[in-house]
N, CA, C and O atoms as a GROMACS GRO file, in nm:
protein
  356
    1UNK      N    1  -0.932  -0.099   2.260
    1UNK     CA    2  -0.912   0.044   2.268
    1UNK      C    3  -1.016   0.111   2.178
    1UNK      O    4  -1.028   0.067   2.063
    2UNK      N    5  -1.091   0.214   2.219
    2UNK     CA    6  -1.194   0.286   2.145
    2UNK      C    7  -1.129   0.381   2.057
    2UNK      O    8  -1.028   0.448   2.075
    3UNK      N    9  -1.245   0.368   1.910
    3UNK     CA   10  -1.139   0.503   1.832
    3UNK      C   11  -1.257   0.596   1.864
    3UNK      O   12  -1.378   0.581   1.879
    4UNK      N   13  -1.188   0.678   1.866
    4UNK     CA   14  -1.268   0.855   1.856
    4UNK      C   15  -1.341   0.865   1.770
    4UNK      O   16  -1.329   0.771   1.693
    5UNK      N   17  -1.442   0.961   1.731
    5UNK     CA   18  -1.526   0.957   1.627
    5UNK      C   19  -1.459   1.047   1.538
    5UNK      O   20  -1.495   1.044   1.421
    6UNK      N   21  -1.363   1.132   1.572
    6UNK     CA   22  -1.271   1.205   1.461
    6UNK      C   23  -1.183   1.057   1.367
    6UNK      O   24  -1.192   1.044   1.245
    7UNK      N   25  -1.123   0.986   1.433
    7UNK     CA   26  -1.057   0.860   1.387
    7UNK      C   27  -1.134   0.785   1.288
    7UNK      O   28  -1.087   0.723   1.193
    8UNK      N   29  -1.294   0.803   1.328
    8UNK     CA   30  -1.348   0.664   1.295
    8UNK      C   31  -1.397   0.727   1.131
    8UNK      O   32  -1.413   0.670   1.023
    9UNK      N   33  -1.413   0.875   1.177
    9UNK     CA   34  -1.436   0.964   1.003
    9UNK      C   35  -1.330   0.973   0.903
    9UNK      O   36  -1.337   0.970   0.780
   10UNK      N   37  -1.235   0.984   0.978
   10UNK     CA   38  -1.085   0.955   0.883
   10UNK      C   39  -1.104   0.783   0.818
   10UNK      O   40  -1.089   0.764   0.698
   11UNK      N   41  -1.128   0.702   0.885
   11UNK     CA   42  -1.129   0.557   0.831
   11UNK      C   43  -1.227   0.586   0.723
   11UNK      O   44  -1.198   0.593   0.603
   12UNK      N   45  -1.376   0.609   0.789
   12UNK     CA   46  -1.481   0.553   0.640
   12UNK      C   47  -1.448   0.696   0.524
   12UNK      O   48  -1.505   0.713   0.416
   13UNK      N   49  -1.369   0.764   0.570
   13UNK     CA   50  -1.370   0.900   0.454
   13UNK      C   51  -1.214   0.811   0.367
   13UNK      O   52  -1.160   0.856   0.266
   14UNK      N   53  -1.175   0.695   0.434
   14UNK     CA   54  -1.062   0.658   0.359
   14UNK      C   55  -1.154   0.547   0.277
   14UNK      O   56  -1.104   0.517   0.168
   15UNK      N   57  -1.278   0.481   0.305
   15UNK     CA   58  -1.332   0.408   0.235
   15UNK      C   59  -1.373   0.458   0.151
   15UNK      O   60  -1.342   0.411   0.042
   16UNK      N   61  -1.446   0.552   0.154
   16UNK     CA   62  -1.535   0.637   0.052
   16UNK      C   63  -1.417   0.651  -0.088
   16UNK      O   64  -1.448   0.623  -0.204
   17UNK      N   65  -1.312   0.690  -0.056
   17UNK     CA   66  -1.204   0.764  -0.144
   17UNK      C   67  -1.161   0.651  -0.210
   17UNK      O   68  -1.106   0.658  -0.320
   18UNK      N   69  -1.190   0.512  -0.133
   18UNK     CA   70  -1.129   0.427  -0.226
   18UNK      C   71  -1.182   0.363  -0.293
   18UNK      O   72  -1.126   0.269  -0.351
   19UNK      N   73  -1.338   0.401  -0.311
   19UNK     CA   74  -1.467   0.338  -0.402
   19UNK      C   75  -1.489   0.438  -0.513
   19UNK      O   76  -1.527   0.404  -0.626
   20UNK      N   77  -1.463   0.567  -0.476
   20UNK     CA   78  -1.440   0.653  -0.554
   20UNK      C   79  -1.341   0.624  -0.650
   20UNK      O   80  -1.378   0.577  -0.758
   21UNK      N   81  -1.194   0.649  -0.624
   21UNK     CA   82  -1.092   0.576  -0.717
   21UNK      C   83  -1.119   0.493  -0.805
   21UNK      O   84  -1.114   0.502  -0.927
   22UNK      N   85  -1.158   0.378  -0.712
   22UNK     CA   86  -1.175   0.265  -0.820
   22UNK      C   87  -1.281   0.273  -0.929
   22UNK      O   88  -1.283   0.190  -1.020
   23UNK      N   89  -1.374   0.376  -0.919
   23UNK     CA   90  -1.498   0.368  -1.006
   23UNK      C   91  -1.390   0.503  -1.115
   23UNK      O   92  -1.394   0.482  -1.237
   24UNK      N   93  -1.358   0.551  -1.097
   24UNK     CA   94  -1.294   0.693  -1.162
   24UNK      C   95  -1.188   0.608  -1.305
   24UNK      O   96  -1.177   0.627  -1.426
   25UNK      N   97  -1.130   0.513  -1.208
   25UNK     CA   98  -0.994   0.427  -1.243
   25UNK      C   99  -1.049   0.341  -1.383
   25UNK      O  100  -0.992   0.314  -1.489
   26UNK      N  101  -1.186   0.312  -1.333
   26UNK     CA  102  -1.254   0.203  -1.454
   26UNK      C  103  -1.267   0.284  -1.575
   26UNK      O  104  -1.227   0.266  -1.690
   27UNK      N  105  -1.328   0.370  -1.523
   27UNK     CA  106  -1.396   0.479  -1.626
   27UNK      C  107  -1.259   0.555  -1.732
   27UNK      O  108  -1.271   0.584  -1.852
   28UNK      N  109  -1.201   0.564  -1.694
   28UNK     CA  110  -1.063   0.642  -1.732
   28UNK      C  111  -0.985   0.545  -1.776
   28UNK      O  112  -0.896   0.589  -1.849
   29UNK      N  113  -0.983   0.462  -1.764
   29UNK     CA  114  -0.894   0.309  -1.764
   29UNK      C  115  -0.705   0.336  -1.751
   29UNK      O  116  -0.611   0.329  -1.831
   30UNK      N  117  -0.721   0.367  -1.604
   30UNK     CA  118  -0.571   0.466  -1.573
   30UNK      C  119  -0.567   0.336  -1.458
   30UNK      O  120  -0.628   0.230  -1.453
   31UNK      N  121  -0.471   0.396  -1.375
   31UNK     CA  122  -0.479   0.300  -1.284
   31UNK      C  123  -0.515   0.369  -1.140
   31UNK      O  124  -0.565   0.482  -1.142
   32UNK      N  125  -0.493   0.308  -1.026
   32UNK     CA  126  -0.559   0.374  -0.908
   32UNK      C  127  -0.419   0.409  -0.836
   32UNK      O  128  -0.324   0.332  -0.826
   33UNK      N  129  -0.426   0.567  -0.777
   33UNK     CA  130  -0.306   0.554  -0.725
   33UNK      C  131  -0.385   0.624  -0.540
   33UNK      O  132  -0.493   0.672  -0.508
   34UNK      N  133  -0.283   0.597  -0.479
   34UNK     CA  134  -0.319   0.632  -0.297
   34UNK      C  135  -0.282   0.759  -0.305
   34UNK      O  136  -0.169   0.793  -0.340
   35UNK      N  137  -0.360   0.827  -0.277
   35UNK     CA  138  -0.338   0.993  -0.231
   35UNK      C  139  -0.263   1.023  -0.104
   35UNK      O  140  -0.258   0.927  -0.027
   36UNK      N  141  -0.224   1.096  -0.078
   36UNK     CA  142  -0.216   1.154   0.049
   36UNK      C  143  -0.320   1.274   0.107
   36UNK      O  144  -0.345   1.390   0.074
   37UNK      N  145  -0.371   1.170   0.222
   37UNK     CA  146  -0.515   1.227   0.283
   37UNK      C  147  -0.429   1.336   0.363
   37UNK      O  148  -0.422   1.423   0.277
   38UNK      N  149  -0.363   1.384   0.467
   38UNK     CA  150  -0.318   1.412   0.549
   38UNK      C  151  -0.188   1.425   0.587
   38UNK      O  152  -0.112   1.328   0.579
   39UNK      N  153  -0.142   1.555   0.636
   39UNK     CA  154  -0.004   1.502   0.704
   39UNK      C  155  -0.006   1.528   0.874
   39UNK      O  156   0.069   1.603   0.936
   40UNK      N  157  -0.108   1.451   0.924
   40UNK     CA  158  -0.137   1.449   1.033
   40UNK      C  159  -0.125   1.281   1.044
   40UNK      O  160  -0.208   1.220   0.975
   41UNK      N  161  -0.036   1.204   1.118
   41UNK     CA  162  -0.008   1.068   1.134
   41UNK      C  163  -0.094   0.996   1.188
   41UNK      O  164  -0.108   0.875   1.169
   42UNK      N  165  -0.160   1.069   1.264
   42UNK     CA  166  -0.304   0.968   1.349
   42UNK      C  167  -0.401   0.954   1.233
   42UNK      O  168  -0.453   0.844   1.218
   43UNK      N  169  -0.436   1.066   1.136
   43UNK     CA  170  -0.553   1.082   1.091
   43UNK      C  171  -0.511   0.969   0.941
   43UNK      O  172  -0.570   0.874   0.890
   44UNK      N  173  -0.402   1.029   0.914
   44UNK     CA  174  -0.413   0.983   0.754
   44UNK      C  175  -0.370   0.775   0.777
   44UNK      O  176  -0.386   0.686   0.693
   45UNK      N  177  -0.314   0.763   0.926
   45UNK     CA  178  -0.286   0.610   0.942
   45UNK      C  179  -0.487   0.562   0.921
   45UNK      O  180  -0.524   0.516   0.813
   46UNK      N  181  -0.572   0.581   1.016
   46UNK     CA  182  -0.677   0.562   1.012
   46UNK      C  183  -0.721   0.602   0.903
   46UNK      O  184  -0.833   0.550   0.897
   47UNK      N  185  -0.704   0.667   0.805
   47UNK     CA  186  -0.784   0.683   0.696
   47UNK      C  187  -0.674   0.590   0.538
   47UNK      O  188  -0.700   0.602   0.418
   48UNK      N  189  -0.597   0.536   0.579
   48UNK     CA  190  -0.522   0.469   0.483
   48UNK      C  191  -0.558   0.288   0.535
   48UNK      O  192  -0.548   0.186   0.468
   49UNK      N  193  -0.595   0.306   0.660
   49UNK     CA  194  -0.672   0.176   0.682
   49UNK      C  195  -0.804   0.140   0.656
   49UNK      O  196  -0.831   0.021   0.646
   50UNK      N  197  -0.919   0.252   0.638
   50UNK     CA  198  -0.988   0.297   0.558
   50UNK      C  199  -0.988   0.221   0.453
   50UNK      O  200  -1.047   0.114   0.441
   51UNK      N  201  -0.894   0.296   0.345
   51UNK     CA  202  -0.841   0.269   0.238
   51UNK      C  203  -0.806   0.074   0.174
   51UNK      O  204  -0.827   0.010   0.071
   52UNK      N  205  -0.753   0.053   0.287
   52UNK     CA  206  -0.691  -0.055   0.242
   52UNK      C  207  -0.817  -0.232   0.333
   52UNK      O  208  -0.824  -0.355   0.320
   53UNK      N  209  -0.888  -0.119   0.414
   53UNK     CA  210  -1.062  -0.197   0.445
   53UNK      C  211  -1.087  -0.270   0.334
   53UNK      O  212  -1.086  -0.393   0.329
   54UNK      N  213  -1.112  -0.186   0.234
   54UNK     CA  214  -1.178  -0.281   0.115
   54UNK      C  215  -1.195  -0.358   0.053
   54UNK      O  216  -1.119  -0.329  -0.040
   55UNK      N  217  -1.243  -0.451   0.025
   55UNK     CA  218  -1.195  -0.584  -0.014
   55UNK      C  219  -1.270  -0.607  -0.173
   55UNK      O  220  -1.360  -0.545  -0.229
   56UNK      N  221  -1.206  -0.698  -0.204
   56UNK     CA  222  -1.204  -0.721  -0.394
   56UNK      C  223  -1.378  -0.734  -0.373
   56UNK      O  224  -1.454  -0.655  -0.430
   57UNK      N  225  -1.421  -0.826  -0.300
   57UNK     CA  226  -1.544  -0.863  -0.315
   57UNK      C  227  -1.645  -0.677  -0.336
   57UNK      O  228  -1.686  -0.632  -0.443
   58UNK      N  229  -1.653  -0.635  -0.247
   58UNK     CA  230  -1.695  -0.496  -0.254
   58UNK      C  231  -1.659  -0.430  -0.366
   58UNK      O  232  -1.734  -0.406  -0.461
   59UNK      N  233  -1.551  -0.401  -0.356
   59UNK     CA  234  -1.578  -0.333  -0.542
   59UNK      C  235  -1.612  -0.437  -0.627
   59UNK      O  236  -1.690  -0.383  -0.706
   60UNK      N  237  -1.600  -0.557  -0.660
   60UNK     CA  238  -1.709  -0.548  -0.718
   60UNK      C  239  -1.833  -0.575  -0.751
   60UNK      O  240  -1.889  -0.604  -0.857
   61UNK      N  241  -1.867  -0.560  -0.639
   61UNK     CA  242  -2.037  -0.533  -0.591
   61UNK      C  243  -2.080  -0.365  -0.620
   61UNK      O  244  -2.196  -0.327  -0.634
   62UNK      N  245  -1.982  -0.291  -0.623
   62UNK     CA  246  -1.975  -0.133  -0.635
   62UNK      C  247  -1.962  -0.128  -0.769
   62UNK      O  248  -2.009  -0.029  -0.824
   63UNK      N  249  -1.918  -0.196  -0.823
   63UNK     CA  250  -1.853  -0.146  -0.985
   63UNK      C  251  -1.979  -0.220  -1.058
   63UNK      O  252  -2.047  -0.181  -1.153
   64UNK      N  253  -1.984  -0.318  -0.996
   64UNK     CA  254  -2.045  -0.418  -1.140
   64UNK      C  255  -2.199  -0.413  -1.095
   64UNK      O  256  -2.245  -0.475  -1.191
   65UNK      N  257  -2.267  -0.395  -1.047
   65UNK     CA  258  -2.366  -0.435  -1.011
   65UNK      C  259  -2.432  -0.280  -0.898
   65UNK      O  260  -2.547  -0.273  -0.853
   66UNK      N  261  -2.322  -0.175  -0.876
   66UNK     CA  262  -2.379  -0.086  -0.817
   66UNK      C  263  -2.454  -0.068  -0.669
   66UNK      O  264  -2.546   0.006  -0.634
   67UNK      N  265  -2.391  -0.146  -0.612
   67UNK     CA  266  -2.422  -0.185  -0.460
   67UNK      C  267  -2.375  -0.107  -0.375
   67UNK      O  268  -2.254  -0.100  -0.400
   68UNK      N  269  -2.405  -0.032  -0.271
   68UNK     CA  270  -2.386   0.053  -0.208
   68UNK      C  271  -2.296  -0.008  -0.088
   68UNK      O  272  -2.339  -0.097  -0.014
   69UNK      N  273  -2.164   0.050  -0.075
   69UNK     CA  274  -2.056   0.017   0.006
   69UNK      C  275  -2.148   0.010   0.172
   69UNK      O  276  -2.250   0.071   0.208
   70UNK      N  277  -2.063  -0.089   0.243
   70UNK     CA  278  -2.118  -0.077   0.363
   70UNK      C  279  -1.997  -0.072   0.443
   70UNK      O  280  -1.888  -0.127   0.430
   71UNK      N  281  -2.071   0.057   0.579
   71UNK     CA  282  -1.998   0.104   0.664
   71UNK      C  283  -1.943   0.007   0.756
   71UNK      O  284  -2.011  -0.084   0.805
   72UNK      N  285  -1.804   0.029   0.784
   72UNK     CA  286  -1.727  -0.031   0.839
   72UNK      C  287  -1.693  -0.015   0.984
   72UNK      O  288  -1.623   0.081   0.955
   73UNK      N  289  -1.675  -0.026   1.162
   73UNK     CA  290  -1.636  -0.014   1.266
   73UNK      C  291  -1.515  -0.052   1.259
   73UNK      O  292  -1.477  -0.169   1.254
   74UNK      N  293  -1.403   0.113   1.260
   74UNK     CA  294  -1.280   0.077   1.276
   74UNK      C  295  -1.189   0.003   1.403
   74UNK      O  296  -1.096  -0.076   1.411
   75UNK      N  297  -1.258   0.063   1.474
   75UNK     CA  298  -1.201  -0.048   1.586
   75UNK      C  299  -1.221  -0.236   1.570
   75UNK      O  300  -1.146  -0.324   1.612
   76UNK      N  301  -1.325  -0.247   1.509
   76UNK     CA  302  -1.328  -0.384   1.512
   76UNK      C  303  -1.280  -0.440   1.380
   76UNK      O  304  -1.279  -0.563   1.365
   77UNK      N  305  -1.246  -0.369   1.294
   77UNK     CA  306  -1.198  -0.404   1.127
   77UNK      C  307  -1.004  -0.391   1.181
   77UNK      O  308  -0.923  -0.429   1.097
   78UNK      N  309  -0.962  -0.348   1.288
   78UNK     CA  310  -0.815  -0.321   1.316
   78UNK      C  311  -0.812  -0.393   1.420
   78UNK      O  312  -0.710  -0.371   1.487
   79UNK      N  313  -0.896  -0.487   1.472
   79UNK     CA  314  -0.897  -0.575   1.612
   79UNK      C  315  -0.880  -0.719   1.519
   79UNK      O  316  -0.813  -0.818   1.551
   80UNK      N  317  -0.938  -0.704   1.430
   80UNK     CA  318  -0.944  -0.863   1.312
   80UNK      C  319  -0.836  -0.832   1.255
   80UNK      O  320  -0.793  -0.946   1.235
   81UNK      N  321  -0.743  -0.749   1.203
   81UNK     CA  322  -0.637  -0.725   1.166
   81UNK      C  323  -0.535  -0.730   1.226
   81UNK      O  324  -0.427  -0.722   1.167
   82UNK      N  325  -0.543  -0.745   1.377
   82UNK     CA  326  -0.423  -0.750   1.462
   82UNK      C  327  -0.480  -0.908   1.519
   82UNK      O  328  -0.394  -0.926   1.605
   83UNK      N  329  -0.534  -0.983   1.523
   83UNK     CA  330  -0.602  -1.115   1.529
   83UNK      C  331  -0.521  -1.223   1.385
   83UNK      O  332  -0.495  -1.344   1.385
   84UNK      N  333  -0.503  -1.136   1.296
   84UNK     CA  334  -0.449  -1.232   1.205
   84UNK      C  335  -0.341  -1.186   1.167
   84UNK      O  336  -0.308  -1.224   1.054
   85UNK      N  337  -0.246  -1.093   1.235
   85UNK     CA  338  -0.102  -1.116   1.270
   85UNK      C  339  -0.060  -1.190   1.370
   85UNK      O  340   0.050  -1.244   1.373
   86UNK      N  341  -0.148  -1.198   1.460
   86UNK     CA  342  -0.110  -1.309   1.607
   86UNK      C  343  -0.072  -1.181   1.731
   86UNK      O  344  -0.016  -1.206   1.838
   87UNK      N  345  -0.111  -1.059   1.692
   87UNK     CA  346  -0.101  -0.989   1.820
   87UNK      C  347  -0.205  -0.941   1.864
   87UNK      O  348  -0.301  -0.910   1.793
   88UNK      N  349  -0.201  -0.930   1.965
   88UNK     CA  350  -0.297  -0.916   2.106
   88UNK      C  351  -0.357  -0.768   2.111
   88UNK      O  352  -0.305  -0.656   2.109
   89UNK      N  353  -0.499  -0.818   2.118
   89UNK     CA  354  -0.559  -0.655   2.080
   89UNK      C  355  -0.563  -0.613   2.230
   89UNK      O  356  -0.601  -0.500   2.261
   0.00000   0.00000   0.00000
């Protein structure tokens, strides 16, 4: 199933927010908490998957070393995610 390009900006604007955090989180030495992007259910689901895209390795390649996050295809980052629950994309 294709995401929309409104969908697919909600996802990497949920990545962005969560490289952000985590660099804010270091600096402050607080902890990271999940915002609420939206109270629109399509947008803020895709942008909390976004969010939760990220993987340890990336931050810290972002934190420690300053490596520039790389963009993600939500449809195919939620096709590998429904692949390793065992349901059928």
């Amino acid at each position: 199933m294709p995401v929309s390009k409104f969908n697919q900006e909600w996802f990497n604007t949920g990545r962005r927010a969560r490289f952000k955090a985590e660099k804010q989180a270091r600096t402050s030495g607080t902890l990271t908490l999940l915002p609420e992007s939206s109270y629109r259910a399509t947008a803020h689901w895709y942008w909390r998957q976004g969010w939760n895209s990220v993987t340890r390795q990336e931050l810290e390649a972002y934190l420690d070393n300053g490596e520039t996050p790389q963009r993600l295809n939500a449809e195919q980052h939620i096709t590998k995610i429904r692949k390793q629950l065992g349901a059928h994309a």
